[in-house]
C-alpha positions as CSV (number, residue, x, y, z in Angstrom):
1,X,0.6,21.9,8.9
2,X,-2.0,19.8,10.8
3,X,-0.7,16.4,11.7
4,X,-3.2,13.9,12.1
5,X,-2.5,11.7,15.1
6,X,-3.3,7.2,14.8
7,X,-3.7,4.3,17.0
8,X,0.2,3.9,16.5
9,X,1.7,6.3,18.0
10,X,4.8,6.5,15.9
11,X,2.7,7.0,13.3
12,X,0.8,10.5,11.7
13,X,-0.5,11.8,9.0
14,X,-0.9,14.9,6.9
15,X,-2.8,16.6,4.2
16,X,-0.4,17.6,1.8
17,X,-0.2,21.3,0.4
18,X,0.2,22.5,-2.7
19,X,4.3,23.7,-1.7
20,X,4.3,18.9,-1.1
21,X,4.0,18.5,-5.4
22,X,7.2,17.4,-5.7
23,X,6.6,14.7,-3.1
24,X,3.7,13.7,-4.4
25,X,5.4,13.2,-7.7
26,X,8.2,11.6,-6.2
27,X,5.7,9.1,-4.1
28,X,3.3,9.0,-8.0
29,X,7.2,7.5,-9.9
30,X,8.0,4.6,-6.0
31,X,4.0,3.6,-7.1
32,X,4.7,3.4,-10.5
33,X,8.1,1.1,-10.6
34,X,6.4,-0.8,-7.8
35,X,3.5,-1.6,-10.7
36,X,6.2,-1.7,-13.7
37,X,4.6,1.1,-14.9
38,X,7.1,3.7,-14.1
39,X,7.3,5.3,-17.8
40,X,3.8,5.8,-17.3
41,X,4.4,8.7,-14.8
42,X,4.7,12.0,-16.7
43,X,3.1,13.8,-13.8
44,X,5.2,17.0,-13.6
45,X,5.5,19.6,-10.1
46,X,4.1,22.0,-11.6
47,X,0.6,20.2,-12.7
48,X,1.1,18.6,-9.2
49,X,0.8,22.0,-7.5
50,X,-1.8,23.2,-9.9
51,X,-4.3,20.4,-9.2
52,X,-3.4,20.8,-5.4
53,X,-3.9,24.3,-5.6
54,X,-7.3,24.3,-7.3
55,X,-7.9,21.0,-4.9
56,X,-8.8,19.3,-8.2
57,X,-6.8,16.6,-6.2
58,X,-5.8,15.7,-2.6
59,X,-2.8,13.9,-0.8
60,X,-1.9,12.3,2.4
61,X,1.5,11.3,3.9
62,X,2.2,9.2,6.7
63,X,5.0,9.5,9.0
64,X,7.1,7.0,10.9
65,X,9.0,8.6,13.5
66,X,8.7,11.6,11.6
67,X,9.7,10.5,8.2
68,X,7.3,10.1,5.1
69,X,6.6,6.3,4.9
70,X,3.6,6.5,2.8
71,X,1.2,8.2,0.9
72,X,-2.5,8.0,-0.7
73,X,-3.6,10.8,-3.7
74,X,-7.2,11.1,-4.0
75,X,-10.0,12.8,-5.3
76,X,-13.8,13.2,-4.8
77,X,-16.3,10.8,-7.7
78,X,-19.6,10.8,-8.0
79,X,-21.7,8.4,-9.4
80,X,-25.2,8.7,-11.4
81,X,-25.9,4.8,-10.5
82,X,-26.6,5.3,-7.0
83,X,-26.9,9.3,-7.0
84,X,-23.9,9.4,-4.0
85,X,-20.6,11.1,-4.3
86,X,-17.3,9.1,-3.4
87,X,-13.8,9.3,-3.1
88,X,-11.7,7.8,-5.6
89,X,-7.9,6.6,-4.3
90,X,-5.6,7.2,-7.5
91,X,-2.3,6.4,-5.8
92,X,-2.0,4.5,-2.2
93,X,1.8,3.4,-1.8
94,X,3.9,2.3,1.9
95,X,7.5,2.1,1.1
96,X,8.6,-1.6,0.7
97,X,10.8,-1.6,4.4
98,X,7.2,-0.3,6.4
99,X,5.0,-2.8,5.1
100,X,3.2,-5.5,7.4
101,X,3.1,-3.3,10.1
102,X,-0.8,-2.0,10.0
103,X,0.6,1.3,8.4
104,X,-1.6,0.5,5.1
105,X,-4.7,-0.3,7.5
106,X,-4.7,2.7,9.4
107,X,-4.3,4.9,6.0
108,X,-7.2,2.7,4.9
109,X,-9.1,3.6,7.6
110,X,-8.3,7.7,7.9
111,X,-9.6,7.0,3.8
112,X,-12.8,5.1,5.1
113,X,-13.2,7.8,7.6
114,X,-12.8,11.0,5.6
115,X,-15.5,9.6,3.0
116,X,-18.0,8.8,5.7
117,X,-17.3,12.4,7.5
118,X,-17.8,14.0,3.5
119,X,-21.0,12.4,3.3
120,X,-19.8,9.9,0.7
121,X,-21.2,6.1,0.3
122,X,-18.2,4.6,-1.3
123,X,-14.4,4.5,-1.5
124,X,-13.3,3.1,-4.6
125,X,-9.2,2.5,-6.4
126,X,-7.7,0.4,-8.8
127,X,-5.3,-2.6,-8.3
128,X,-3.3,-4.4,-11.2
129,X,-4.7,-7.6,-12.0
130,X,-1.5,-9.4,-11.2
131,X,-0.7,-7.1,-7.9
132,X,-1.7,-10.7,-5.7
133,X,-0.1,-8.8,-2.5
134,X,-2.4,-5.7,-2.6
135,X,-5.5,-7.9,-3.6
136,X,-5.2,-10.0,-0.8
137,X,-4.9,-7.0,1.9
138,X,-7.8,-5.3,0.1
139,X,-9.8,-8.3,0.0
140,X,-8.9,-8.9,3.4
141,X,-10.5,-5.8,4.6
142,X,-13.9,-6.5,2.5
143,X,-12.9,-4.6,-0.5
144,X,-14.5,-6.3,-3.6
145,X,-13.5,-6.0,-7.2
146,X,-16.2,-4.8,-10.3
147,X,-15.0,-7.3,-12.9
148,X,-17.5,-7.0,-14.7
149,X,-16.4,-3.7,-16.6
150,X,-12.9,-2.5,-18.1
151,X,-12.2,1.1,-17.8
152,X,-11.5,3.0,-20.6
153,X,-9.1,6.0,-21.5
154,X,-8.9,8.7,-24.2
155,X,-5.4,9.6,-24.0
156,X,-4.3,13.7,-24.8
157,X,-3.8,13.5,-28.3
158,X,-6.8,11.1,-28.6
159,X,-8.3,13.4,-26.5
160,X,-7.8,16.2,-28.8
161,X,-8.5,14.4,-31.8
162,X,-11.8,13.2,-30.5
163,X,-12.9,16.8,-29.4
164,X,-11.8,18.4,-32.9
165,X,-14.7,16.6,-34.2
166,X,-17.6,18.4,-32.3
């Protein structure tokens, strides 16, 4: 288990394994009641440790004084726009008691760096449009928004029923 050291030295991080599913589930259902969203979670261990092991997926966990404080699940994009791959943050969450204290910042950055060292040109997540808190740190860092699209999402049984017509 590599840990990854920071400019704060109380705090590290790690690249979680496929044996951390359950945390990263347990980290997926804080994010989600932080966004009201929390019966939108049906993320189970055991498709946890299947995307980790097939690294479909990736997770980091930061440590303050040796106890998880926060996390970030990822996974590599591409994009035929620009012709670049990226990374793509799907869940980036500092429990509520370690926040204002750079911990999101330096996560941000390990995330800024591990694109640039894989070659990618862009980091991109989403943020609820009424998550004022997060926008502001994001914004504060130079992150801008793409308004000009909305994302769109075939569900599984949509899913399914699309694909039974080909």
């Amino acid at each position: 288990m590599d840990i990854i050291k920071t400019k704060d030295p109380r705090f590290t991080l790690r690249h979680a394994v496929p044996e951390d599913a359950g945390l990263v589930v347990e980290y997926m259902r804080k994010l989600g009641t932080y966004q009201k969203m929390r019966d939108k979670i049906t993320a189970t261990e055991e498709g946890m440790h299947k995307i980790l092991s097939e690294n479909k997926g990736e997770a980091i966990f930061g440590y303050y004084d040796e106890e998880i404080v926060s996390f970030v699940y990822f996974c590599n994009n591409s994009s035929a726009f620009i012709g670049e791959t990226g990374i793509y943050m799907d869940g980036f969450y500092v429990d509520e008691t370690m926040r204002f204290k750079g911990l999101g910042k330096i996560m941000m950055a390990f995330m800024s760096k591990l694109a640039l060292d894989r070659g990618c040109k862009r980091l991109e997540w989403g943020c609820l449009d009424w998550n004022e808190p997060s926008i502001k740190f994001y914004r504060n860092m130079g992150a801008h928004s793409v308004d000009i699209m909305t994302i769109y999402r075939l569900s599984p049984d949509k899913l399914e029923e699309v694909a039974d017509q080909f």
